[in-house]
C-alpha positions as CSV (number, residue, x, y, z in Angstrom):
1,X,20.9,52.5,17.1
2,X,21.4,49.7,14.5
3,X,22.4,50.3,11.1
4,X,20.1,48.6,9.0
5,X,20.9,48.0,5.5
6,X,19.4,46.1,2.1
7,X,19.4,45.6,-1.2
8,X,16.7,44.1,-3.5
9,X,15.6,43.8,-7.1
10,X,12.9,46.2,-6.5
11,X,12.6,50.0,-6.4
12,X,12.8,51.7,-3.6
13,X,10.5,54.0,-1.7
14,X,10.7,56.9,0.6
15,X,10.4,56.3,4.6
16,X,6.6,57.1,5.8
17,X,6.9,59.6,8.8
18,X,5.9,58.1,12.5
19,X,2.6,59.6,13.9
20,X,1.0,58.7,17.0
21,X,1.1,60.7,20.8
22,X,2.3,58.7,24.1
23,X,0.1,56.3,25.6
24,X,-0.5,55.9,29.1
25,X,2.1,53.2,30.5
26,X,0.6,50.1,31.0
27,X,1.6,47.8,33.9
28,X,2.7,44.6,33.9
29,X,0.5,42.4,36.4
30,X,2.4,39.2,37.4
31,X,-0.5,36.3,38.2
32,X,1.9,33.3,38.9
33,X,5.2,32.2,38.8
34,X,7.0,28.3,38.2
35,X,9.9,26.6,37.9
36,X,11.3,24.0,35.4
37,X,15.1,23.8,36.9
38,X,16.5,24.5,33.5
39,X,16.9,27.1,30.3
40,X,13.3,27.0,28.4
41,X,13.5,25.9,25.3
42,X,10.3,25.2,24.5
43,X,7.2,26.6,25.6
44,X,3.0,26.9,24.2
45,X,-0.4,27.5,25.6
46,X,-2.7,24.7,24.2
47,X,-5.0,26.4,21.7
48,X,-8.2,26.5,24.5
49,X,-6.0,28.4,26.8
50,X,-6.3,25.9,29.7
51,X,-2.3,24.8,30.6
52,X,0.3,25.7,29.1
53,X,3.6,23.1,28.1
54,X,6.9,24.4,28.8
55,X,10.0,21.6,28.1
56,X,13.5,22.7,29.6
57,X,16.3,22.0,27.8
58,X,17.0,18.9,30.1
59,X,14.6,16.6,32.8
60,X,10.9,16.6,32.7
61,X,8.5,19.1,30.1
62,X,6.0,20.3,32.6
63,X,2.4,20.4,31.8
64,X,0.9,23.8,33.6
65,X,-2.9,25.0,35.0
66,X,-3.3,28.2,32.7
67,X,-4.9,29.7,35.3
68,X,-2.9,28.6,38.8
69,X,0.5,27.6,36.8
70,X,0.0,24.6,39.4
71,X,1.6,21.7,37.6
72,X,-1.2,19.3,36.3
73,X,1.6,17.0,34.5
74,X,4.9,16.5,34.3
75,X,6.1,14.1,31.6
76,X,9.5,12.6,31.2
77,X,11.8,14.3,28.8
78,X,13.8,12.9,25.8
79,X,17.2,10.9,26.9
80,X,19.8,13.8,26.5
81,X,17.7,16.7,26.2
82,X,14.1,18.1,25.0
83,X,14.4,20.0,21.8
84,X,10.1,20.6,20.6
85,X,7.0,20.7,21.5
86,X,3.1,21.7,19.5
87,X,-0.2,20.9,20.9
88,X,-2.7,19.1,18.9
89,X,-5.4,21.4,18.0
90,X,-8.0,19.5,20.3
91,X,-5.5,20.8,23.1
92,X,-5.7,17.2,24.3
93,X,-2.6,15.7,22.4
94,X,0.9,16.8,22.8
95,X,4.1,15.9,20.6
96,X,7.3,16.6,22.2
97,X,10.5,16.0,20.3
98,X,14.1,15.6,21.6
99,X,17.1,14.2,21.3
100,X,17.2,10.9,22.1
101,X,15.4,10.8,18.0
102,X,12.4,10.0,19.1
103,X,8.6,12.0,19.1
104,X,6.6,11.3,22.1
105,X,2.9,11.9,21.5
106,X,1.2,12.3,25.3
107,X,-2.9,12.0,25.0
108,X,-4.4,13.7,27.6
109,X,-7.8,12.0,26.8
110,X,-11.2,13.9,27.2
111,X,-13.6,14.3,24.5
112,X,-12.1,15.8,21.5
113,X,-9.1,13.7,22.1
114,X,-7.7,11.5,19.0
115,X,-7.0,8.2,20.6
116,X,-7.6,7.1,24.2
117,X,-5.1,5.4,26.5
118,X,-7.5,2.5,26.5
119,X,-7.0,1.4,22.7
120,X,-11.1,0.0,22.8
121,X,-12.6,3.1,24.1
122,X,-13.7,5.2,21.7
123,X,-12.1,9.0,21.6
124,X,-15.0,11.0,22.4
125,X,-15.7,8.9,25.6
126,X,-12.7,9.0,26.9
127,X,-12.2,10.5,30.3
128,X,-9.5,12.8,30.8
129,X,-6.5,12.0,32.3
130,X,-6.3,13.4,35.9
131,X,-4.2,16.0,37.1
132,X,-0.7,13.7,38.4
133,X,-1.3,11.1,36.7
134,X,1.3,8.8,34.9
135,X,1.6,8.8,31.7
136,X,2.9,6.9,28.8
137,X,3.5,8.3,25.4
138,X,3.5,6.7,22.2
139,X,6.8,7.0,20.8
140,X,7.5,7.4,17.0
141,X,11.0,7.5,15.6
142,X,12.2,11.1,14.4
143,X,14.6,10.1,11.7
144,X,18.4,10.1,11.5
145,X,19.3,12.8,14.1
146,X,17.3,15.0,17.2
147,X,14.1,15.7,16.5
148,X,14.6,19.5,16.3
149,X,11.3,20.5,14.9
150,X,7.7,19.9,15.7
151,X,4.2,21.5,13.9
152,X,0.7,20.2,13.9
153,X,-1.6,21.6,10.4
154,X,-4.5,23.2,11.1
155,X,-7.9,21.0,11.0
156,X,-9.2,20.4,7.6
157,X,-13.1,20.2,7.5
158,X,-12.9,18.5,4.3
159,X,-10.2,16.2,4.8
160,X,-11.1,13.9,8.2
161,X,-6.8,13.4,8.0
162,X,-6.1,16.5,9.3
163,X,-4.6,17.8,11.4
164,X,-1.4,16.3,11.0
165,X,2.1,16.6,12.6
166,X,5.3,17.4,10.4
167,X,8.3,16.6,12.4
168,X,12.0,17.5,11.2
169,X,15.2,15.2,12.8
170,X,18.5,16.1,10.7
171,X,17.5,15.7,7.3
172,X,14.5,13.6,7.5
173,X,11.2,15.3,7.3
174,X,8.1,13.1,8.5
175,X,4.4,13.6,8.0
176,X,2.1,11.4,10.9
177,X,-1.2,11.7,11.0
178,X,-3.3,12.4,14.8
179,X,-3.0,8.4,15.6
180,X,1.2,8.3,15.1
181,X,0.5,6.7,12.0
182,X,3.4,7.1,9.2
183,X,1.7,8.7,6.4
184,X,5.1,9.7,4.5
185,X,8.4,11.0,4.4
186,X,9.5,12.9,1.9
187,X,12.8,13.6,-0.1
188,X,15.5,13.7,2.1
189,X,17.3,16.5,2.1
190,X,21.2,17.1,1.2
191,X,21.8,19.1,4.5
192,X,19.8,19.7,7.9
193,X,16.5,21.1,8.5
194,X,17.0,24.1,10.3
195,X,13.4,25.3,10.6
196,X,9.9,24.2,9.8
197,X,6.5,25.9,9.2
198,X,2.8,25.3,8.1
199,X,1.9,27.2,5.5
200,X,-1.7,28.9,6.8
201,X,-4.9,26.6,6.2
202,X,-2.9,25.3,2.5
203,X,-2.0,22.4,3.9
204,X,1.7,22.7,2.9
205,X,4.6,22.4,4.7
206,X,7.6,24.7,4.5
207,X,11.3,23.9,5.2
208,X,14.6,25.5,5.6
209,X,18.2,24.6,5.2
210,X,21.3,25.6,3.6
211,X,20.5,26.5,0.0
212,X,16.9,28.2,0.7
213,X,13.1,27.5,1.2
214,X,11.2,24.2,0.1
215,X,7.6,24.1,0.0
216,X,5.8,20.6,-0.1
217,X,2.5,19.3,-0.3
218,X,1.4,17.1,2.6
219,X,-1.3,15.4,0.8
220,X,1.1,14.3,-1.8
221,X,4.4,14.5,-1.0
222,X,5.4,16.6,-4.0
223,X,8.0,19.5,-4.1
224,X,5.5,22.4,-4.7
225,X,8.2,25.6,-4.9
226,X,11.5,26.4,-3.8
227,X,13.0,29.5,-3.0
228,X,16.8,29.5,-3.6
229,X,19.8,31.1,-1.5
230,X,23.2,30.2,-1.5
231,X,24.1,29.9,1.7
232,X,22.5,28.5,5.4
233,X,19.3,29.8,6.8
234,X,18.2,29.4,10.6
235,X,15.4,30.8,11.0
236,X,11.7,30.9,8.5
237,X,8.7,32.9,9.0
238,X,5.7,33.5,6.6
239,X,3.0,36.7,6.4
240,X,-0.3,35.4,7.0
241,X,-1.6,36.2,3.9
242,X,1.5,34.3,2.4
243,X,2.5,37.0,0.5
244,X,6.0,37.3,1.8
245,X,8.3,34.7,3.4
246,X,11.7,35.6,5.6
247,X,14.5,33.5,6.5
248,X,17.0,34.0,9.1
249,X,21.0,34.0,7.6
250,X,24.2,32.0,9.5
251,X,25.3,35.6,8.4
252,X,23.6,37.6,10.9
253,X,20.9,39.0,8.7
254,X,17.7,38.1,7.3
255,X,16.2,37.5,3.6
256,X,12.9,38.3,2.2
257,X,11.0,36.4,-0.8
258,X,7.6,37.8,-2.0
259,X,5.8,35.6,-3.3
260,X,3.4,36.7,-5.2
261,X,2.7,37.2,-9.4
262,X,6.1,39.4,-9.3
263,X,8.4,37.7,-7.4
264,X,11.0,39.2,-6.1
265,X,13.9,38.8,-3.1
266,X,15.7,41.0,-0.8
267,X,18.3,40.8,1.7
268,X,18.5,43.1,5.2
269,X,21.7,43.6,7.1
270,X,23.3,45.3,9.9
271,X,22.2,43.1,12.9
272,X,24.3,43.0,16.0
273,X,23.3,38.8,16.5
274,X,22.1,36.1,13.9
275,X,18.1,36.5,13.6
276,X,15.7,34.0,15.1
277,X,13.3,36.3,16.5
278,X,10.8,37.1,14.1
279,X,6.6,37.6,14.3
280,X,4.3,39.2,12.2
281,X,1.2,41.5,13.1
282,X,-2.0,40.1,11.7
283,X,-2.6,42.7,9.1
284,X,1.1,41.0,7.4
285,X,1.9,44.7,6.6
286,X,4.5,44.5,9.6
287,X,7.5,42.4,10.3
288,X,9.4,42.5,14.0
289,X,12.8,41.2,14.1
290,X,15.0,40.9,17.5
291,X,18.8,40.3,16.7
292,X,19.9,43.9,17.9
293,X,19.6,46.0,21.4
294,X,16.6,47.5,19.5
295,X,13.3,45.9,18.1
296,X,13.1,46.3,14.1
297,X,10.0,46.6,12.8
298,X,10.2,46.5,9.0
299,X,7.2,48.2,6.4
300,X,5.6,45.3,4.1
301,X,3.2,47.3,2.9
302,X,3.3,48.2,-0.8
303,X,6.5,47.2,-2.4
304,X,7.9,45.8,0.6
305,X,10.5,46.8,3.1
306,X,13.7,47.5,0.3
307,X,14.8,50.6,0.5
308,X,13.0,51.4,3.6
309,X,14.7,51.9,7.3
310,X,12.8,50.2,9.6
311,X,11.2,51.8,13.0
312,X,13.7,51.2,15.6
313,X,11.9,50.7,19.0
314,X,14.7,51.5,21.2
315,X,14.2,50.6,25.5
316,X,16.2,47.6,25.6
317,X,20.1,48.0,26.8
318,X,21.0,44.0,25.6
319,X,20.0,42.0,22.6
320,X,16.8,41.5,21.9
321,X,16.2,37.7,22.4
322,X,12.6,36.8,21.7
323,X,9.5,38.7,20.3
324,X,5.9,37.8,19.6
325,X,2.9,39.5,18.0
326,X,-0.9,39.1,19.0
327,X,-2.8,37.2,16.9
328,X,-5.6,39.5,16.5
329,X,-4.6,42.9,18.2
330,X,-1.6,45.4,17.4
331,X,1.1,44.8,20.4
332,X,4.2,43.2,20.3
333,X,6.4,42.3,23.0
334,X,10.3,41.7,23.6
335,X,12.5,40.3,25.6
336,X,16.0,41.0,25.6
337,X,19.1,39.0,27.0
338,X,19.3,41.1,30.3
339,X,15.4,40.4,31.1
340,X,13.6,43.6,30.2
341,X,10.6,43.3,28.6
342,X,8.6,45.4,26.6
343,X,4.7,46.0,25.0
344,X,4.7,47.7,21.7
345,X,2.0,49.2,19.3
346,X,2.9,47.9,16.0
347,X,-0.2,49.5,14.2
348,X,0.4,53.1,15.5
349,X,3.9,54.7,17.0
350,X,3.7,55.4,20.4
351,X,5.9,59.0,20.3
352,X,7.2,61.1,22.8
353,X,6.4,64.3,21.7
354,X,9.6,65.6,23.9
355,X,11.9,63.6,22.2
356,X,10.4,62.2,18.9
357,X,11.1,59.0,19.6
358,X,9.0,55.9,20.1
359,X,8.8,54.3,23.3
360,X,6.9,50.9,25.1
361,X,3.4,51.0,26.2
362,X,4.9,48.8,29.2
363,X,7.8,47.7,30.6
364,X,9.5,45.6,33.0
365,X,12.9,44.4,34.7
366,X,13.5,40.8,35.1
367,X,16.4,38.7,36.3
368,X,17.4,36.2,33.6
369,X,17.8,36.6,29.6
370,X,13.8,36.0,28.0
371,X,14.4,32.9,25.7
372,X,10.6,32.4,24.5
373,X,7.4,34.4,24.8
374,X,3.9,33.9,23.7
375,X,0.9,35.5,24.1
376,X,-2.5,33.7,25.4
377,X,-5.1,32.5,22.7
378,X,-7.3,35.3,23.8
379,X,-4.4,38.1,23.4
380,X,-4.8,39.1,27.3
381,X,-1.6,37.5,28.7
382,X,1.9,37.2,28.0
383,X,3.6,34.3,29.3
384,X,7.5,34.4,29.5
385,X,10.0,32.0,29.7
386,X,14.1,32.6,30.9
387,X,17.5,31.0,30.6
388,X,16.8,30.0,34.2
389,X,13.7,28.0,33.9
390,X,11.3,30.5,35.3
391,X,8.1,30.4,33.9
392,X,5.5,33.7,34.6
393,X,2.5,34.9,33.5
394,X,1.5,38.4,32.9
395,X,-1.8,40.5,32.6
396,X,-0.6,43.6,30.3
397,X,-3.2,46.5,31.6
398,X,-5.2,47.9,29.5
């Protein structure tokens, strides 16, 4: 097991006991299977659930049938390698971003869609683009540097602007609206943008780089709160409910800012890797980091996780490489570095009464490490991606 350790401003609290009873094991149900030729390093369902974008790390980002994972486009990819990619809310609009320095926005037209390939159709007629055929982007220039990071807002019902796309290349942070327009770009920033997140329906973007968190507004530029540390940060995730906000550390641990009317910071430890796997469970009371052969998950509730050892989910014999919570239910799974994968209840410890310890609801060998995982809009599927380019798609049984 891991040796967690942290420190904090706060007071400390005593470790809740687990409860729970096994679970029957749920299977993993594989429904299809394809192949990008290359390490995935990007990879999203489009909000409706239809196809799913997966960008290698070199060649063309494919464009899959949710359903088949037949390939209903395949775009080209960025001169030198594909870095990002986030769907448009409409699911009809994809930005990829890579290293070449440029953003390519690919409209797949269809109503909904925010501009049409023909310029003097208007959006909502537009036909969709069939399955195969070519495509051409509209390109927008990153910044200085890759385009490393890529997030549409929400949709704002009271501002007809939104969504927009933020997009991070070095130290340049760019706001466009759903056309590729330039609408600004803000302060740029004394070192590189290592991460880059929304901030809920807010309409605020967050940042990080060495020497901590910035939080700006998108509808007018300004430097809304910053939230210091002294040294890099790789890695940014925020609760749902905002209230807390952790960072990733070049030291292999993480730090953790609440946010609210008593602010306050701490700092965890004891990882085997440097942190970029991170989720939250909907309910922002839990926090599941990878970093280590097991999966921490770390106690929000209250006065946070200081002082508090986290559960230790222990299956997994390698790191664990990539997590991901449902948006609406209480699994998690992981992924380590040897392929295993695992299903978790996040809400309620699934204990062996034999020997006291928690263990998955499901689990499975693969070949290759997991790099990314997400589960489907509708929390039924969990869609993997490896360092090999294999792409699959799994029914968790219920």
């Amino acid at each position: 097991m891991a040796s967690f350790s942290t420190s904090s401003s706060s007071s400390p609290s005593s470790p809740q006991p687990l409860s729970g009873g096994v679970a029957a094991l749920r299977e993993f149900a594989q429904l299809w299977q394809a192949e990008v030729d290359d390490y995935v390093i990007a990879m999203e369902f489009s909000p409706d659930g239809r196809q799913v974008a997966v960008a290698p790390e070199g060649g063309p980002i494919a464009v899959l049938d949710a359903g088949s994972g037949e390939v209903v486009h395949r775009l080209k990819g960025h001169r030198g390698g594909n870095n990002a990619l986030s769907w448009h809310p409409s699911s009809r609009v994809l930005a990829t971003g890579g290293q070449d320095g440029f953003i390519h926005l690919w409209n797949f037209g269809g109503p909904g869609s925010p501009f049409s390939q023909d310029k003097s159709a208007p959006a909502a007629s537009a036909a969709p683009a069939a399955p195969g055929a070519v495509l051409t982007p509209l390109l927008l220039e990153g910044g200085e540097g890759w385009v490393e990071h890529l997030a549409w807002s929400r949709p704002d019902s009271s501002n007809p602007t939104f969504p927009r796309l933020a997009s991070a290349s070095g130290r340049t942070l760019r706001l466009w609206d759903s056309l590729g327009k330039l609408v600004r770009e803000f302060v740029q920033y004394p070192k590189a943008i290592s991460a880059l997140k929304w901030l809920g329906s807010k309409q605020m973007i967050s940042t990080a780089s060495f020497g901590g968190v910035a939080v700006w507004g998108s509808s007018d530029g300004q430097l809304k709160r910053t939230l210091d540390y002294r040294n890099p940060l790789i890695s940014l995730s925020w609760s749902p409910d905002l209230r807390w906000c952790v960072a990733g550390t070049q030291d292999q641990g993480i730090h953790v800012w609440r946010t609210t009317h008593q602010p306050d910071e701490m700092q965890m430890s004891g990882f085997a890797a440097k942190v970029r796997e991170m989720a939250w469970h909907k309910g922002s009371r839990w926090f599941v980091t990878g970093g280590a052969p097991e999966v921490a998950v770390w106690d929000c509730g209250g006065p946070g996780p200081a002082g508090r050892e986290p559960r230790q989910l222990a299956w997994h014999e390698d790191i664990v490489s990539a997590v991901a919570c449902q948006a609406r239910g209480p699994l998690a799974v992981s992924g380590a570095a040897d392929g295993g994968l695992a299903v978790w209840n996040v809400e309620v410890p699934n204990v062996d009464v034999e020997t006291n310890l928690e263990v998955p609801l499901s689990t499975l060998n693969l070949a290759a490490e997991l790099v990314q995982l997400a589960w489907s809009p509708d929390d039924r599927l969990v869609l993997t991606g490896d360092s090999d380019g294999e792409v699959r798609l799994f029914r968790v049984g219920l």
